[in-house]
N, C-alpha and C positions, 0 to 999 in steps of 0.2 A: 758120734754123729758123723756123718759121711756128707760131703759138699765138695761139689768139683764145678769153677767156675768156668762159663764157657758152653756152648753146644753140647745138648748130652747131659743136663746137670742132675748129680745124682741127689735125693732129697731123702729126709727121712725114712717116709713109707712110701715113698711118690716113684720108683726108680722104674725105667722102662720092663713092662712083663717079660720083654723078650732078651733080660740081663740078670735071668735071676731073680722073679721076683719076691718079694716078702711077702707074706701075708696081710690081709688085711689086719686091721684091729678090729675082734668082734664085739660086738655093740651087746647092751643088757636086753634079753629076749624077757618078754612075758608070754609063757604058752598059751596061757587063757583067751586071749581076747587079738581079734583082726590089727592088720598091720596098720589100716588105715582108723579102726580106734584106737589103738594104741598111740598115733600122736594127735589125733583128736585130744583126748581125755587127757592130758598133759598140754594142751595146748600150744603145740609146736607150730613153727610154721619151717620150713626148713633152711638151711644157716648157710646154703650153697648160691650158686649162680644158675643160669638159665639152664641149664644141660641136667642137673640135678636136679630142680623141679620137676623140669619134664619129665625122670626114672621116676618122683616121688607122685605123683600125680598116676603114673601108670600101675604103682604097687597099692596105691589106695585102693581098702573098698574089698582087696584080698586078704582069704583066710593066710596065713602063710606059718609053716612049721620056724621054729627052730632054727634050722639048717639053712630055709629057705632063706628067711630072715638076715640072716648073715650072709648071704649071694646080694641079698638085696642093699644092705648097708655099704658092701664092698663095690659096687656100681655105683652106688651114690658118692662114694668121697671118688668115685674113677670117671665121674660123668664122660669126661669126654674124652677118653679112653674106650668105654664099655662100646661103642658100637663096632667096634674094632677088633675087638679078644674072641680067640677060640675059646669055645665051652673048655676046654683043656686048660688054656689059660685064666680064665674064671675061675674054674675051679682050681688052679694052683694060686691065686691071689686072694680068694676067698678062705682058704687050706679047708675044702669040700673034696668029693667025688663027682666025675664028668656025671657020670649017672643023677647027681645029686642037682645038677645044671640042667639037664634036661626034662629032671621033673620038675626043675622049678617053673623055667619057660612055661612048661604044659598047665602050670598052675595059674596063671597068668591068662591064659586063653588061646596059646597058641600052639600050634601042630608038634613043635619043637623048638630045641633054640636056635636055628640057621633060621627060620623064621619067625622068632624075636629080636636078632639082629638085623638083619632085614629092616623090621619094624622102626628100630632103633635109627640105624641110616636114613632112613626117610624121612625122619625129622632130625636130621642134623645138616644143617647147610654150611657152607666157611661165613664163622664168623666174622662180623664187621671189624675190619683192622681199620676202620677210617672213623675220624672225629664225624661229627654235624659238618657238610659241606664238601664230602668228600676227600680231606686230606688225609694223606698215609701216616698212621703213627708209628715212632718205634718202641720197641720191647719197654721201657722203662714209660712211656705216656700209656702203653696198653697195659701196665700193670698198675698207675693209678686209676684206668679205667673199669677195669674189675674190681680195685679197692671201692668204688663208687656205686657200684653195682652193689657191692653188698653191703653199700649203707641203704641203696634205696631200699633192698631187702628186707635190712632191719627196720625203716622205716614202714613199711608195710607189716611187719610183724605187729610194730606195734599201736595201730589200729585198734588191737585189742590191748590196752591197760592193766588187765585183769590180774594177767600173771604176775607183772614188775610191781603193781600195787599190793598182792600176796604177799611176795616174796619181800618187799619193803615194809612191811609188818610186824615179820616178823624178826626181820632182822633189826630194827629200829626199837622193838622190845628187849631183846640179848642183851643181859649186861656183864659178864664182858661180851663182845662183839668179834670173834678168834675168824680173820681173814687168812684163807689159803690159798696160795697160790708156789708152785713149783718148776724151778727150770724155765722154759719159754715163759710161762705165765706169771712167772716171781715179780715183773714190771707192774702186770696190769695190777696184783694184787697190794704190788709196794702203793700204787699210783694212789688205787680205792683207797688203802688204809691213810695215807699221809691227806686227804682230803676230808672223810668220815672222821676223823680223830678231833677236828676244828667243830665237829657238830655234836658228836655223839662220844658221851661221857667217857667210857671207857674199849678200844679197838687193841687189840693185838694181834699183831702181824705175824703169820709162821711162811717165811718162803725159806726157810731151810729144812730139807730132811734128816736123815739119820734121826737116831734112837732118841735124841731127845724133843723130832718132832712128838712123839706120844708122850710127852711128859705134860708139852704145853697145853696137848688135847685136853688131857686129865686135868691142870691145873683149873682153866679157864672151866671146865663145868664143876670141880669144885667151889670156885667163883662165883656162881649161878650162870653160866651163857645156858643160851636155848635154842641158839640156833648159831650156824657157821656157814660162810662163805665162802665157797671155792670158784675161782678160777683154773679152769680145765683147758691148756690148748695143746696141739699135737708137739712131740709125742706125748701121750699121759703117761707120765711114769707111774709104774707100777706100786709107787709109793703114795702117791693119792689117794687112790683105792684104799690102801691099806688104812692111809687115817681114815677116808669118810668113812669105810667101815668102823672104826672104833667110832668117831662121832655117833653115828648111829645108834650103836651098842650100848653108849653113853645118856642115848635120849636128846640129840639133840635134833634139830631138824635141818636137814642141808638145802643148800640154796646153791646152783650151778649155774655158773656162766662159764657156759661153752661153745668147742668153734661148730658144733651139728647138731641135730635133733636124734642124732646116735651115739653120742657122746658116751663111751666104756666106760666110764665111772659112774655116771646116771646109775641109779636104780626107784624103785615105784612110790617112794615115799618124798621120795625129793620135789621141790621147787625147778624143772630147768629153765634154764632161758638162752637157748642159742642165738650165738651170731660170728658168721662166719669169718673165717679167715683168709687174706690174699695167697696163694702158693704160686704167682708169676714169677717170683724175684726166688735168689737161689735159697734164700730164709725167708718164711715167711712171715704174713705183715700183717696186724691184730686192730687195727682201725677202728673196727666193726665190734669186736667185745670190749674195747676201752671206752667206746662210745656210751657200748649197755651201760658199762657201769656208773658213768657218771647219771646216766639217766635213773638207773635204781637209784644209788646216790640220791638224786634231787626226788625221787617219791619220796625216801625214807625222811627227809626234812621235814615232811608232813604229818609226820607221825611221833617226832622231835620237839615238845612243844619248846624246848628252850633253843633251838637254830639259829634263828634269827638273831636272840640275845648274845650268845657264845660267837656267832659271828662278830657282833659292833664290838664285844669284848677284845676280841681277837685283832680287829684295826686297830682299836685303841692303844694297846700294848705293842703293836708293829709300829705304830705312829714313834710313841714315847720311848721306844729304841731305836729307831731310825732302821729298821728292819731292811727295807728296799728301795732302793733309787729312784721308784715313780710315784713316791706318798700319796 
């Protein structure tokens, strides 16, 4: 991991285009069906702040290839960046051809990409660095301000139920209950399991990789589970992938909370549930999927007919050991 504190801060995939950039991460493509059904029918809403709505709002509703697809994810985790980047550098941050940039534009509805950026410019104005009232804030209040932003986000996601009452289904049926989370997301997945464990009979926690993450895969659907948990936030190591793939393989059904509605571990069978993450601060800050999860969390009690009981149980026995200082 690369982090240089101070002006200039270099971040995992975040580092200025014009220093070398990375690639983006490409997101899971379904060739068959529009960009804008495609997070329809998944029931996305997207897990970014105001600058990336507005890219996802303008990609809705297009057929888009492939190739394209992956211009367009790479804009989206670059919102505000993208109205700024040559085609050249789109296309090095997306790891596309410039040609491949200009057809996408074109697919889009316009002449080319000098006027899709163009387009892009004109609705981006300097954002408000000032609270309600006018006051100036600085760097560390403007990054709980965008951690805020994308609670209201996620609070508008969930408007619709739909999905976190699925996804609490089925994972509230699993027995065992195999929680993943790796590297950045080892927290959010430690947090869900230490909390699910008080409700739901049997959780096991995998936030460590190597070889014998697949051992636990394997054990836990010997076990009977049906379903697995993953916590996805950037970077995905390449190792997630690799279990949910075996999860799958296994028959189980994945349930993702992640930080975008493009999430590279996603694929078409899964449950997702985006919610974004802060990248003001030189690490970034998970507010927003720690949030989900206690909110799945408290659907999945619903479907727990003994919660409530295993709770009183669980005071009882913290009482009778003097467990905590605030009885």
């Amino acid at each position: 991991m690369t982090a240089r504190l101070g002006r200039g801060v270099l971040r995992d995939s975040r580092a200025s285009p014009r220093s070398g950039p990375p690639t983006c991460p490409s997101a899971w493509i379904h060739a068959e069906s529009g960009f804008g059904e495609w997070l329809g029918r998944r029931g996305l809403v997207n897990g970014v702040g105001g600058a990336g709505a507005r890219l996802q709002k303008l990609f809705e509703g297009h057929r888009l290839t492939p190739t394209q697809r992956r211009i367009a994810h790479c804009m989206v985790r670059r919102a505000e960046d993208a109205p700024f980047l040559s085609s050249v550098e789109l296309a090095e941050l997306a790891g596309v051809s410039q040609p491949s940039v200009t057809r996408f534009a074109v697919a889009l509805g316009f002449d080319g990409y000098p006027a899709l950026r163009r387009h892009l410019r004109e609705g981006t104005g300097p954002e408000a660095a000032d609270v309600p009232g006018g006051r100036q804030t600085n760097a560390y209040q403007q990054a709980v301000e965008a951690e805020i932003e994308n609670l209201r986000l996620l609070a508008a996601q969930l408007a619709d139920p739909a999905p976190v009452g699925e996804a609490a289904e089925l994972l509230a049926a699993s027995r065992p209950l195999p929680v993943l989370g790796l590297r950045a997301a080892s927290a959010q997945a430690r947090g869900f399991a230490y909390f699910a464990a008080k409700v739901h009979p049997d959780v096991r926690l995998l936030d460590e990789g190597g070889t014998m993450l697949g051992d636990r895969i394997d054990a836990a659907v010997r076990a009977g589970a049906t379903a697995l948990l993953c916590f996805a936030l950037p970077r995905h190591p390449r190792e997630v992938a690799d279990a949910l793939a075996q999860a799958r393989d296994a028959g189980l059904r994945v349930v993702v909370v992640a930080d975008s509605a493009f999430a590279p571990v996603a694929q078409p069978g899964d449950v997702l549930l985006p919610a974004a993450v802060g990248t003001s601060l030189v690490f970034d800050t998970a507010c927003a999927p720690m949030l989900l999860g206690r909110v799945l969390l408290e659907a999945m009690c619903d479907h727990l007919p003994r919660a409530q009981a295993s709770l009183e149980e669980f005071d009882a026995r913290a009482a009778e050991r003097s467990l905590f200082l605030d009885q």
